[in-house]
ZAMARGU-4260 file (C-alpha; in steps of 0.2 Angstrom, whole numbers, plus 5000, padded with zeros to 4 digits):
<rodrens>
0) 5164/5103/5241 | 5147/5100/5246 | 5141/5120/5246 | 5153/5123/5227 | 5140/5107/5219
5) 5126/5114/5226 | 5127/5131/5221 | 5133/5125/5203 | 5115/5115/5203 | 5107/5129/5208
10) 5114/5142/5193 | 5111/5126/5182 | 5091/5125/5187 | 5090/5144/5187 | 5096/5147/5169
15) 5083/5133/5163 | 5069/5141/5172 | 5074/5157/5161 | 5075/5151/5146 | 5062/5140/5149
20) 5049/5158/5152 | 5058/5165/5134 | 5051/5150/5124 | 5033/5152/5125 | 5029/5147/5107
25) 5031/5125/5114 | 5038/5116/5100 | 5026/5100/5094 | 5033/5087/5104 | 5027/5097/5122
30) 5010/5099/5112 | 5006/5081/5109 | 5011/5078/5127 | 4996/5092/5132 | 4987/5077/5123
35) 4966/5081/5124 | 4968/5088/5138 | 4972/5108/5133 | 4971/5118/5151 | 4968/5132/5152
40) 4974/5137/5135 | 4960/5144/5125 | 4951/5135/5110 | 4947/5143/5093 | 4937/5135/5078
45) 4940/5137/5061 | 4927/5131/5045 | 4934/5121/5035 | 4927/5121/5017 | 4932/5102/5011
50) 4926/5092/4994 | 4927/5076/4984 | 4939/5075/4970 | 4939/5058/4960 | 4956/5054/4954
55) 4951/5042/4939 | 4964/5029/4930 | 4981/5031/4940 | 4998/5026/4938 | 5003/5007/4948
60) 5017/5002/4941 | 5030/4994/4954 | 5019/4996/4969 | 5026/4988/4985 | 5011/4981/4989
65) 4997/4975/4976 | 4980/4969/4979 | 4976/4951/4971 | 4955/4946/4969 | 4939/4953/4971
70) 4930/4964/4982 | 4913/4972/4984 | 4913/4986/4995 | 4897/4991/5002 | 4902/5007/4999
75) 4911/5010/4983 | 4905/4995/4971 | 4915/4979/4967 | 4934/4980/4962 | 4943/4966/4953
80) 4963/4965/4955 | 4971/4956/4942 | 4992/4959/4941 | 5008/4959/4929 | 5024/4957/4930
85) 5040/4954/4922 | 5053/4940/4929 | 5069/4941/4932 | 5084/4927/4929 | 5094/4923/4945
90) 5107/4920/4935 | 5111/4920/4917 | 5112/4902/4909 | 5118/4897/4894 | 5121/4879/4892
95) 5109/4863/4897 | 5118/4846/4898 | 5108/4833/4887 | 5092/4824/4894 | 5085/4837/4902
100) 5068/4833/4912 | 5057/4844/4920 | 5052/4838/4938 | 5043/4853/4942 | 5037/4871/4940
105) 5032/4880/4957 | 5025/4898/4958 | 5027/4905/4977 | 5022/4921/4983 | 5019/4923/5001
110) 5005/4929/5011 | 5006/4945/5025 | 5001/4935/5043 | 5000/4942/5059 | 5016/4937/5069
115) 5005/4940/5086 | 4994/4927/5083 | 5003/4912/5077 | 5003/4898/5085 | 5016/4881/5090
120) 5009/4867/5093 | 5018/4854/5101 | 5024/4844/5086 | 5033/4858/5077 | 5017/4864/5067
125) 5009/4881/5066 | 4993/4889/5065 | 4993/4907/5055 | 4981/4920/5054 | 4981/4928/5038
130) 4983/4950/5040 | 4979/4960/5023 | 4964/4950/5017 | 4948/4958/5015 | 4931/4949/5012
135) 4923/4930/5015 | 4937/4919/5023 | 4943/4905/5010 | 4931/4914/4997 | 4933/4904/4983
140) 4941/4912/4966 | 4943/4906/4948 | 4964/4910/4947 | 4972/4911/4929 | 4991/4912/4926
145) 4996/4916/4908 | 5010/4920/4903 | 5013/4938/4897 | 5012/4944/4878 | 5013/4962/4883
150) 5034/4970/4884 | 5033/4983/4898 | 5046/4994/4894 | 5058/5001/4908 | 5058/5019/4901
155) 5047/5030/4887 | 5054/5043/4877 | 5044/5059/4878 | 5053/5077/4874 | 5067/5069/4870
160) 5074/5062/4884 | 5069/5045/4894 | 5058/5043/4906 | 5052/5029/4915 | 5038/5021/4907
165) 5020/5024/4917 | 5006/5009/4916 | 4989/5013/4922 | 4977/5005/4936 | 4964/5002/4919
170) 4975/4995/4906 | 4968/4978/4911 | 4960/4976/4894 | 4979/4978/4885 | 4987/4964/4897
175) 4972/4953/4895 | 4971/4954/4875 | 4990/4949/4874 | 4989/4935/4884 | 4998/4920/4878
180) 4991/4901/4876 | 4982/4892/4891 | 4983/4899/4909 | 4997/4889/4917 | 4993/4882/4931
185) 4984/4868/4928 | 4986/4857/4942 | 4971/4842/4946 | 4969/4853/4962 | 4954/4864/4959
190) 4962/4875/4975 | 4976/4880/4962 | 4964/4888/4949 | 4947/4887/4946 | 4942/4885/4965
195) 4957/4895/4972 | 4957/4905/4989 | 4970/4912/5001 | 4976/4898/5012 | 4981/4900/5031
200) 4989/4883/5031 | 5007/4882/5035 | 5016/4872/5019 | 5024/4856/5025 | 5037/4843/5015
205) 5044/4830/5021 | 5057/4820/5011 | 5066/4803/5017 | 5085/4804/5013 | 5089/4790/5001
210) 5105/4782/5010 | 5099/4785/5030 | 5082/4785/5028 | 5081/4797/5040 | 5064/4807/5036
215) 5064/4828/5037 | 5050/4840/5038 | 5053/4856/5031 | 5039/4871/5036 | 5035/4887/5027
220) 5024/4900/5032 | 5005/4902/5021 | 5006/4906/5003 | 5003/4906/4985 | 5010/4891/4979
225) 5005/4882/4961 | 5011/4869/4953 | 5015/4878/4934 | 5014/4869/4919 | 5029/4857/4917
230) 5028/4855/4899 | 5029/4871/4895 | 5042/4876/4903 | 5052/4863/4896 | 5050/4871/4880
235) 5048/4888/4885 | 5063/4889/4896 | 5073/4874/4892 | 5075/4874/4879 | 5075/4890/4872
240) 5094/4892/4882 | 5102/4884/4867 | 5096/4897/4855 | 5105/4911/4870 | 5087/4916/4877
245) 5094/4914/4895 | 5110/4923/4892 | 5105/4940/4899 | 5090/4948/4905 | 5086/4961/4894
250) 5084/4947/4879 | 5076/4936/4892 | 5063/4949/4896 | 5060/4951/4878 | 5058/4933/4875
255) 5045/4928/4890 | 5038/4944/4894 | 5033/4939/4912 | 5017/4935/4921 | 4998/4942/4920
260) 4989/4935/4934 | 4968/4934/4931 | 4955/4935/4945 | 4937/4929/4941 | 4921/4923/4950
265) 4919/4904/4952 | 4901/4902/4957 | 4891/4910/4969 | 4907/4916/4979 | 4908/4934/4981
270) 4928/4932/4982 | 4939/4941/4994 | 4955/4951/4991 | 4973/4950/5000 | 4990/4962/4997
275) 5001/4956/4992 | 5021/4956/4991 | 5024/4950/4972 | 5041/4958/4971 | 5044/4942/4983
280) 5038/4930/4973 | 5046/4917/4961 | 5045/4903/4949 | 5058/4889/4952 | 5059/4877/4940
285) 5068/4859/4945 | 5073/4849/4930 | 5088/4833/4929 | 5099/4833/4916 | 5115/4820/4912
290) 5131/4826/4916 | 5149/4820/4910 | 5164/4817/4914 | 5180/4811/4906 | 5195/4805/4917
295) 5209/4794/4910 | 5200/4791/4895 | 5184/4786/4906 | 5169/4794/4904 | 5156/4793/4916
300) 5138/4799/4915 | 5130/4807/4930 | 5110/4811/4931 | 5111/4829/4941 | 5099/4840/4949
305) 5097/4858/4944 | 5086/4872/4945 | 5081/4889/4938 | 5074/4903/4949 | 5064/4916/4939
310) 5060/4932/4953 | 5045/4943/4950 | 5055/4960/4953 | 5054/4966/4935 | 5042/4980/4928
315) 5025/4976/4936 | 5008/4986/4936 | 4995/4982/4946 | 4976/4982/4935 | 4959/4986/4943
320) 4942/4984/4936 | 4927/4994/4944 | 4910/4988/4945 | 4900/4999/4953 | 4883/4990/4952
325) 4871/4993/4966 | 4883/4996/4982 | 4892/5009/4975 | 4877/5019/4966 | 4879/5034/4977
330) 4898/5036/4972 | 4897/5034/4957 | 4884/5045/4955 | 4897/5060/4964 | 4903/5074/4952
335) 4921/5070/4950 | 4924/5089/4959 | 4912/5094/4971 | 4907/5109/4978 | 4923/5121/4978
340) 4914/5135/4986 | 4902/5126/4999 | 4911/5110/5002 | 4901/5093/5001 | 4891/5084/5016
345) 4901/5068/5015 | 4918/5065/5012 | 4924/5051/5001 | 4941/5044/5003 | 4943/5030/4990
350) 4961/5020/4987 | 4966/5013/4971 | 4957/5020/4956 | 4946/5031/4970 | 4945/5048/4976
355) 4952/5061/4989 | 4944/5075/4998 | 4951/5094/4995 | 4954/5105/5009 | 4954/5123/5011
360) 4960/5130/5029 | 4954/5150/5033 | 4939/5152/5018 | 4932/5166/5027 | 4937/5183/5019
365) 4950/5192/5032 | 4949/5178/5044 | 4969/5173/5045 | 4974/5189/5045 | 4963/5195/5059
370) 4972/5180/5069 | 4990/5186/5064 | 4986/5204/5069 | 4983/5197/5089 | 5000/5188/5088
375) 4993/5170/5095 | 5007/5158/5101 | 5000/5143/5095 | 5002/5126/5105 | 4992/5115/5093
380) 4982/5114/5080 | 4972/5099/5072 | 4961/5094/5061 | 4948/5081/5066 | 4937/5069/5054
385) 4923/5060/5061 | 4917/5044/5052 | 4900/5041/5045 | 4901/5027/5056 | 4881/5020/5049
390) 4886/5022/5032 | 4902/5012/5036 | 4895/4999/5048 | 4898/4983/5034 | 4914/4991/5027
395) 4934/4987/5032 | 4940/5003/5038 | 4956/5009/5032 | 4968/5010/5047 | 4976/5025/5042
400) 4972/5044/5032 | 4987/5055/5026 | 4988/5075/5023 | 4996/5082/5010 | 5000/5097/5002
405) 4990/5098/4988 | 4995/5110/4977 | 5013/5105/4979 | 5011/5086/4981 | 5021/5084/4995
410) 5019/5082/5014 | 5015/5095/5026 | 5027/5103/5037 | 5023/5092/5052 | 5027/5077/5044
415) 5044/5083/5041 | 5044/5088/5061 | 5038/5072/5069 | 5052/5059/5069 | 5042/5044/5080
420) 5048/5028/5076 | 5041/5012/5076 | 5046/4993/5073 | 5032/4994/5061 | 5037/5007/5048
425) 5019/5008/5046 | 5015/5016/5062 | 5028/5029/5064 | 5023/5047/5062 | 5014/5044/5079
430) 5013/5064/5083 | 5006/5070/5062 | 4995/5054/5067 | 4977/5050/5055 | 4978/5034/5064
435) 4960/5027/5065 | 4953/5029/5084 | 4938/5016/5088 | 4925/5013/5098 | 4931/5005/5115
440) 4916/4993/5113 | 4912/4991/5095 | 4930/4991/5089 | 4924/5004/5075 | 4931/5020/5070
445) 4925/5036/5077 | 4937/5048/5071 | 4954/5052/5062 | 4964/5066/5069 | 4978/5075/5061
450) 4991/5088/5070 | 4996/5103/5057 | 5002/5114/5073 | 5019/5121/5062 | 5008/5121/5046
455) 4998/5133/5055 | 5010/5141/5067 | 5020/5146/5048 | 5005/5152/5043 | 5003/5162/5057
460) 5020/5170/5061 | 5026/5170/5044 | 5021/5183/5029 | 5028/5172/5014 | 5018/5157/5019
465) 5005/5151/5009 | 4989/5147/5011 | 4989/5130/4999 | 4978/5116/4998 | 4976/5104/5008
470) 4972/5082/4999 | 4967/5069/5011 | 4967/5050/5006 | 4968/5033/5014 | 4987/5028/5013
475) 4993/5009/5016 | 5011/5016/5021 | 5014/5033/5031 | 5031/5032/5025 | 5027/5032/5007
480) 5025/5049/5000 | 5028/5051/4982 | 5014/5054/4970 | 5008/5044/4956 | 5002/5053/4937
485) 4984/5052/4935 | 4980/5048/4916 | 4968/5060/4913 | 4974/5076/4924 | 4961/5091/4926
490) 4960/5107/4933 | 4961/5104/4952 | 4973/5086/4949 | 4986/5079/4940 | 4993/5065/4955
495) 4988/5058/4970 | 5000/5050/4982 | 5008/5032/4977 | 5000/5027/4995 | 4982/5031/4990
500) 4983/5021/4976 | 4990/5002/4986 | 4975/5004/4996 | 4962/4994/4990 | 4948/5002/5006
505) 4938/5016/5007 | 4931/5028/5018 | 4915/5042/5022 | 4918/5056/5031 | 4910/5072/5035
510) 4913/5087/5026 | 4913/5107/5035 | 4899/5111/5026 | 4888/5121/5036 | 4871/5110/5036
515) 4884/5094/5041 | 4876/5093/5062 | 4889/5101/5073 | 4896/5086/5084 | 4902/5079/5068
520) 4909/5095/5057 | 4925/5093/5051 | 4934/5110/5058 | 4952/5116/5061 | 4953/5115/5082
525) 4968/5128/5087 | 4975/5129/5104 | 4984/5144/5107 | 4989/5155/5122 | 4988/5175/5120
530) 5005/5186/5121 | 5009/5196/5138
</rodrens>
């Protein structure tokens, strides 16, 4: 028995060790475990000829995530985020009892915090630390909600058949003309309009039931939360269900066209800017009405409490103003192509209305075919960006950059390849990477690192692969890849990925240009071994 297993284990280990010696070409998974540390495999260096392309006005409608305030990047200029968006009944109504009375109108949307760092205290409370928010803590902001005059259609018919309607990152001006009335929140609490800022604080109620006493405190987590208008909406809402303008959402959409939230300096205050999750937000009106009932000839008159719950996951766009002013003179001043032959010096990788960078890979005449003609078996490949870290020493660094094939508008082949998960959707696509990688001591970023080995191995082993271009842009979700329509398409562009343009951060690399200094040229690093 003893001498059949181990002879069985030995034909086992022997067949592995033989196919093992037939696959010399090591899949991507045994190259990211190689890691920085390459052997003795051998090293070559590729120029990379890589320049600025400014995208212009973008598509950002229905974003997941929308920025909300004002920022002034040292960088790029200051960029104000103002928002719209349709709202959506709960459920239909079409009937109010008689007496109705408004208690109150709340707006909530709530803030990103960073689970890690909250902390219990030992009577129930917590203290939060906002994530997502980007300038001066508790910057104040003047804060205006109107309601909307502008119907965002769902779909716009163009060559005869429907498509879905596009609203751009510059149509601020079209939202802001149309606005209807007074803003509406106009709470005595300055923090809810012209003094607003984004508040850590842990919302807290407490209520006394009427027949126990008993006394309850109910916690929520920090955000957004106005008290609307109660007036209006009486009229607006109340009591426009009698005339059938709750009945269904497509005549309620048409009736109150939603929201359009304004941003605007309140003093001195620089502002700050946060993402946000509108498509969780909601208004929730409370409101009494009398309710009767008949029994045995008795009727009997009850005062009831109901509620409407209007949700913010209708047709929304998210509206940006650039002021480029003194900070971002130099970027503004950037042709909107650069040099397609040279490359440019610096790289600048701009979300929201921004800018990507262009990459071609093997610019040198007969260079990729003089690599296929020895037959490399390539191990990995990677493209590595190094950050102008003095020119981005007062900035927030965007945590992550995204490849793309350009000149199809979709990922890479290695982004396909690499299925690493994580809890945090965010952070999956470990082994593609373009995660930011800081300085141990200074907490700021050095470089951003991109594996392309099977874009490169196809390149290499394959004759009908093409050569395309390469885009690289900040992204606020690695697993977001579908483009967005630019408004003004030109001859290198038409769209940018949907990422790029939820990303309210920017970024300066350097480019491959030849006078860039060595130690920080962007270059395609292969790692290879040569054929027997």
């Amino acid at each position: 028995m003893y001498n059949n297993s181990f002879f069985k284990k030995m034909l086992v280990l022997a067949s592995i060790i033989l196919l093992y010696s037939c696959d010399k070409d090591y899949n991507v998974i045994g190259g990211d475990l190689i890691g920085d540390n390459h052997f003795d495999l051998s090293k070559y260096t590729s120029s990379v000829v890589a320049y600025n392309q400014k995208i212009g006005p973008i598509q950002s409608n229905d974003l997941p995530v929308n920025p909300l305030g004002i920022y002034n990047n040292p960088n790029f200029g200051e960029t104000t985020a103002n928002f719209n968006t349709q709202l959506i009944l709960s459920s239909i109504l079409t009937a109010v009892s008689t007496r109705p009375h408004v208690v109150s109108v709340v707006l909530t949307i709530p803030y990103y915090y960073n689970t890690s760092k909250t902390v219990t205290n030992t009577d129930g409370s917590h203290v939060y630390t906002l994530d997502s928010i980007y300038g001066a803590d508790k910057a104040p902001m003047k804060l205006s909600v109107h309601e909307s005059g502008y119907y965002m259609r769902d779909t716009d018919p163009v060559g005869g058949f429907q498509q879905t309607q596009k609203y751009f990152t510059n149509q601020n001006a079209d939202f802001d003309n149309v606005k209807v009335g007074s803003r509406l929140n106009t709470d005595s609490n300055l923090a809810q309009n012209d003094n607003f800022f984004f508040d850590s604080a842990e919302h807290v109620v407490t209520s006394t039931d009427s027949i126990t006493k008993v006394v309850t405190t109910a916690r929520t987590p920090p955000g957004m939360q106005l008290n609307l208008n109660k007036s209006y909406f009486k009229t607006r809402i109340i009591d426009a269900v009698a005339a059938g303008k709750l009945a269904t959402n497509d005549v309620f959409k048409e009736y109150f066209r939603g929201l359009y939230f304004k941003m605007e300096k309140s003093g001195s205050s620089a502002g700050n800017l946060a993402m946000l999750n509108f498509k969780a937000g909601k208004i929730t009106i409370n409101y009494n009405e009398d309710l009767s009932t008949t029994v045995s000839g008795v009727t009997t008159v009850t005062r009831v409490k109901k509620s409407i719950v209007l949700n913010m996951t209708g047709n929304s766009v998210s509206l940006l103003n650039n002021n480029f002013g003194s900070s971002g003179l130099a970027y503004n001043a950037l042709p909107n192509t650069g040099s397609t032959s040279a490359g440019d010096e610096k790289l600048y990788l701009k979300g929201g209305e921004g800018s990507l960078a262009v990459l071609n890979l093997f610019s040198t005449a007969g260079e990729l075919e003089n690599i296929k003609s020895k037959g490399w078996l390539v191990n990995e490949a990677n493209l590595v960006f190094h950050i102008d870290a003095s020119a981005m020493a007062n900035s927030y660094e965007p945590k992550r950059v995204y490849l793309y094939d350009l000149t199809n508008n979709r990922p890479v082949v290695d982004y396909y390849n690499d299925a690493t998960t994580s809890i945090n959707a965010k952070q999956s696509k470990l082994v593609f990477d373009g995660n930011i990688n800081t300085d141990v001591t200074s907490k700021r970023g050095l470089t951003y690192k991109i594996r392309i080995t099977n874009q490169i191995r196809n390149l290499i082993r394959n004759a009908d692969s093409t050569n395309v271009k390469l885009g690289i842009v900040v992204t606020e979700d690695i697993t977001t890849i579908a483009s967005y329509k630019m408004k003004t398409p030109n001859a290198f562009i038409s769209q940018a990925p949907k990422a790029s343009v939820m990303n309210p951060l920017g970024t300066i690399l350097y480019g491959g240009k030849a006078t860039v200094p060595e130690d920080k040229r962007l270059k395609l690093e292969i790692f290879y071994t040569k054929p027997n």
